[in-house]
C-alpha positions in Angstrom: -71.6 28.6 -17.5 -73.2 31.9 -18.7 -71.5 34.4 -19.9 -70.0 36.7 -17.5 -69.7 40.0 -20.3 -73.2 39.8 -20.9 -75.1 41.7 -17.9 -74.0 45.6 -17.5 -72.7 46.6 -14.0 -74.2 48.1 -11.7 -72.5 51.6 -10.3 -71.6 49.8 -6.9 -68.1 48.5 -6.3 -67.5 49.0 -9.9 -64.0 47.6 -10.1 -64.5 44.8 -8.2 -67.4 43.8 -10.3 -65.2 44.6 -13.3 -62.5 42.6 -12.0 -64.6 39.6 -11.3 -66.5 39.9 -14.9 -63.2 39.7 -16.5 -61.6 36.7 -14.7 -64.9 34.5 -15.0 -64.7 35.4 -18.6 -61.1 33.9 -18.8 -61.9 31.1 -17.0 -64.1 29.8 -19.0 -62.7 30.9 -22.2 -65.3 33.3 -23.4 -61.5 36.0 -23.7 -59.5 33.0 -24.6 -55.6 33.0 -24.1 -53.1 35.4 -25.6 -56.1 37.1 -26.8 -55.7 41.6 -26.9 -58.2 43.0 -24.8 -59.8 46.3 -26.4 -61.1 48.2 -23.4 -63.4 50.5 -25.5 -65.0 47.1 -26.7 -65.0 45.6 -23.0 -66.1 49.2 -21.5 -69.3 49.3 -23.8 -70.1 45.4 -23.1 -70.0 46.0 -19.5 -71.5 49.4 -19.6 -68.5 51.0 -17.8 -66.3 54.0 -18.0 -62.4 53.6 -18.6 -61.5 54.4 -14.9 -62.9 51.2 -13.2 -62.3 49.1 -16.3 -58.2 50.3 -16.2 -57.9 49.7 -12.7 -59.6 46.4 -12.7 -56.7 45.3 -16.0 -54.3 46.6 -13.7 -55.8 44.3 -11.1 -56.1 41.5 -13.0 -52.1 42.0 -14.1 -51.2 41.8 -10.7 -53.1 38.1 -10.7 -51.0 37.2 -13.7 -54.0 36.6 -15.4 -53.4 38.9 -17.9 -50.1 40.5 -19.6 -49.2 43.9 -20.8 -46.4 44.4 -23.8 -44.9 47.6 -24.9 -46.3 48.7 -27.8 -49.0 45.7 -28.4 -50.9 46.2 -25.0 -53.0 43.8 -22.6 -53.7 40.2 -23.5 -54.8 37.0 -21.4 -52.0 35.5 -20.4 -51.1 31.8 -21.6 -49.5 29.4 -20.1 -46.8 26.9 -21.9 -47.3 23.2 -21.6 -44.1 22.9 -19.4 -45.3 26.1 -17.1 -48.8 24.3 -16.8 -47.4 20.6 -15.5 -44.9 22.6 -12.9 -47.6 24.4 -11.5 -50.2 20.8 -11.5 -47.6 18.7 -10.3 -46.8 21.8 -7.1 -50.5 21.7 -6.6 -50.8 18.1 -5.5 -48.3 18.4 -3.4 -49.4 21.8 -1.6 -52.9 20.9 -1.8 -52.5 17.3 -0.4 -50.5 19.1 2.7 -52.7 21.6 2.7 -56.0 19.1 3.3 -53.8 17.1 5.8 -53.3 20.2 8.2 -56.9 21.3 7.9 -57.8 17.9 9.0 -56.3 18.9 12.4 -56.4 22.5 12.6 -59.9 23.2 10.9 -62.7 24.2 13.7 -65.9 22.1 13.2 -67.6 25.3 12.2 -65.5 25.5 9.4 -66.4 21.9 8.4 -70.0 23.0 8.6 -69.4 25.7 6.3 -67.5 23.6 4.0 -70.5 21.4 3.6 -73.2 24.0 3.4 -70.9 25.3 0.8 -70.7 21.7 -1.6 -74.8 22.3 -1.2 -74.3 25.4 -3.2 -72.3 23.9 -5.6 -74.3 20.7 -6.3 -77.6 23.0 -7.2 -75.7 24.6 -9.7 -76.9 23.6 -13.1 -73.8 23.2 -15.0 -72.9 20.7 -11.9 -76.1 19.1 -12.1 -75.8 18.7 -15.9 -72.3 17.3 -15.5 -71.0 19.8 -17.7 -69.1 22.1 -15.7 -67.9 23.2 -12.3 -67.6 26.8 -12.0 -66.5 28.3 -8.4 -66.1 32.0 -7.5 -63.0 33.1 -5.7 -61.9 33.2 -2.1 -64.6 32.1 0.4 -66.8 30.5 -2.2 -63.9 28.2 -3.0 -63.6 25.0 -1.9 -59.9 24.6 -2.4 -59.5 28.3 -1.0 -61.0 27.5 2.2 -59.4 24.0 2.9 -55.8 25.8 2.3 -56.9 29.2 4.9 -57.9 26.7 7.0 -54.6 24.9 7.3 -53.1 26.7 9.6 -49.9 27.6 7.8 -49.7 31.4 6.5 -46.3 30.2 4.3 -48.4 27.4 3.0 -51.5 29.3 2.0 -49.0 31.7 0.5 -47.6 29.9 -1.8 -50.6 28.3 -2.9 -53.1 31.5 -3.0 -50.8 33.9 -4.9 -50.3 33.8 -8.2 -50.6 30.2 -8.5 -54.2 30.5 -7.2 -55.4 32.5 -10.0 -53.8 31.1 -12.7 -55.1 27.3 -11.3 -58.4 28.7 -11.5 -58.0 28.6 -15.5 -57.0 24.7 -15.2 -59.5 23.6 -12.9 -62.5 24.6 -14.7 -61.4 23.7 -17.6 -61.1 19.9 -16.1 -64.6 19.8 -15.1 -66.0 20.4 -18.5 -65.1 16.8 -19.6 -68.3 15.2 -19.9 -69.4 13.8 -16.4 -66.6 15.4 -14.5 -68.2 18.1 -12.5 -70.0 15.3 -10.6 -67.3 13.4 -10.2 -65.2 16.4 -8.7 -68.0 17.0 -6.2 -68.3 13.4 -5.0 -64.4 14.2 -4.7 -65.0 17.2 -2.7 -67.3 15.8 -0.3 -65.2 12.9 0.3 -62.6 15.1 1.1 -65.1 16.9 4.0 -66.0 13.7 5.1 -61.8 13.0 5.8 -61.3 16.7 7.7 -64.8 16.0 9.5 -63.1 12.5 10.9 -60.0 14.5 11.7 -57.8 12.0 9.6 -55.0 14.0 8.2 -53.6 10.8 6.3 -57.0 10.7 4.6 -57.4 13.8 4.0 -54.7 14.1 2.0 -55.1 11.4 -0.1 -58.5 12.4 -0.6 -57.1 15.8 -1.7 -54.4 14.2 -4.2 -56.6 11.8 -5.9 -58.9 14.4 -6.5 -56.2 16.9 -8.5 -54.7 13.8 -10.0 -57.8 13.3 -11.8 -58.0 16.7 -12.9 -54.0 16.7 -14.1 -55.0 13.6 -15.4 -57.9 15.2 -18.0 -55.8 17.8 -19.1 -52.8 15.5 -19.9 -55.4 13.9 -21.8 -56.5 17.0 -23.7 -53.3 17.8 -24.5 -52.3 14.9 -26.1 -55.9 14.6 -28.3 -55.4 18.0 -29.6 -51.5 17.7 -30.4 -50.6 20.7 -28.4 -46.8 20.9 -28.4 -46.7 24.5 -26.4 -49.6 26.6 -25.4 -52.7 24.5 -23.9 -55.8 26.5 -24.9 -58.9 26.8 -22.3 -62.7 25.5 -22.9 -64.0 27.0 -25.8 -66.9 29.9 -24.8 -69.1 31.6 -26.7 -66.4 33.5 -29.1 -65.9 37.1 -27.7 -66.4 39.9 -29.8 -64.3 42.4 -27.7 -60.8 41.2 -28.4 
């Protein structure tokens, strides 16, 4: 994944652009965990003033992706090892409904688009590399569209609030183990083909298997690097703004 502090923004939709910047940058690890932000650093990277960058922090805060403490200021939030198997083990479960009611409540455009979608993934290079699996938020999402396509506005609430963002972290971080991103596609269009043949029973299982695999990997980091508390993400090129 490049890096997403590298490119200055352009003047339109500045705080959305700064907002997305920053998140991709957490994500894959380039602003690592419990790391201090220094907006003069992140404002000259970017090529921003203060205003946008502020509002896009406080945007980001409202994500729970990052944290703000009187008298130390903004850091990337971190999440504990028991916080981050609550929120994997909820995600199986939500997800796996999730993919079960889209199986039936999906319209075949949808499924189109799902697919057309999984075509833009596999031509990315980090996927075709097998070294990573990066997806942008919302509608570019595979697991975001499968859940808004369920049907079931308590369901997608749960699952696309905070949880959303801060599983974000998680899931690339599974799909830099070395072959994984072409496993997880493979995964993904497996699950397609279960919503396509409007089985929710498969779908589901489809769906479970497929974030099993990725709980499964980070179990497995957790134990090779004797991480008793705070699980760290992939390791980017190190940041020289916090």
């Amino acid at each position: 994944m490049s890096s997403a502090l590298e490119n200055k923004v352009q003047v339109q939709s500045l705080v959305d652009v700064v907002a997305e910047r920053i998140e991709a940058a957490i994500i894959s690890g380039q602003l690592a965990p419990g790391a201090k932000l220094s907006e003069q650093g992140l404002a000259a990277s970017l090529g921003v003033s203060r205003g946008p960058l502020r509002e896009a922090i406080r945007r980001l805060e409202g994500r729970k992706l990052l944290e703000r403490t009187p008298n130390i200021g903004v850091r990337v939030a971190q999440l504990s090892l028991k916080d981050l198997n609550e929120i994997l083990q909820i995600r199986e479960a939500l997800e796996g409904q999730a993919a079960a009611l889209a199986a039936l409540n999906l319209p075949d455009s949808e499924i189109a688009a799902l697919r057309r979608l999984i075509d833009g993934h596999e031509k990315q290079k980090e996927v075709r590399e097998g070294t990573g699996y990066y997806q942008e938020s919302k509608d570019f999402d595979f697991h975001f569209r499968i859940v808004t396509g369920s049907g079931n506005a308590r369901l997608a609430q749960m699952l696309l609030g905070d949880l959303y963002y801060l599983l974000r972290v998680y899931r690339y971080k599974s799909s830099t183990k070395p072959g994984r991103a072409r496993e997880a596609l493979a995964e993904h269009k497996a699950i397609v083909d279960a919503l396509a043949a409007r089985d929710p029973t498969r779908a589901e299982a489809a769906m479970r298997e497929h974030l099993r695999h990725a709980r499964r990997f980070v179990e497995e980091q957790i134990a090779a690097q004797g991480e008793a508390e705070v699980v760290p993400l992939p390791k980017g090129r190190k940041s020289t703004l916090a």
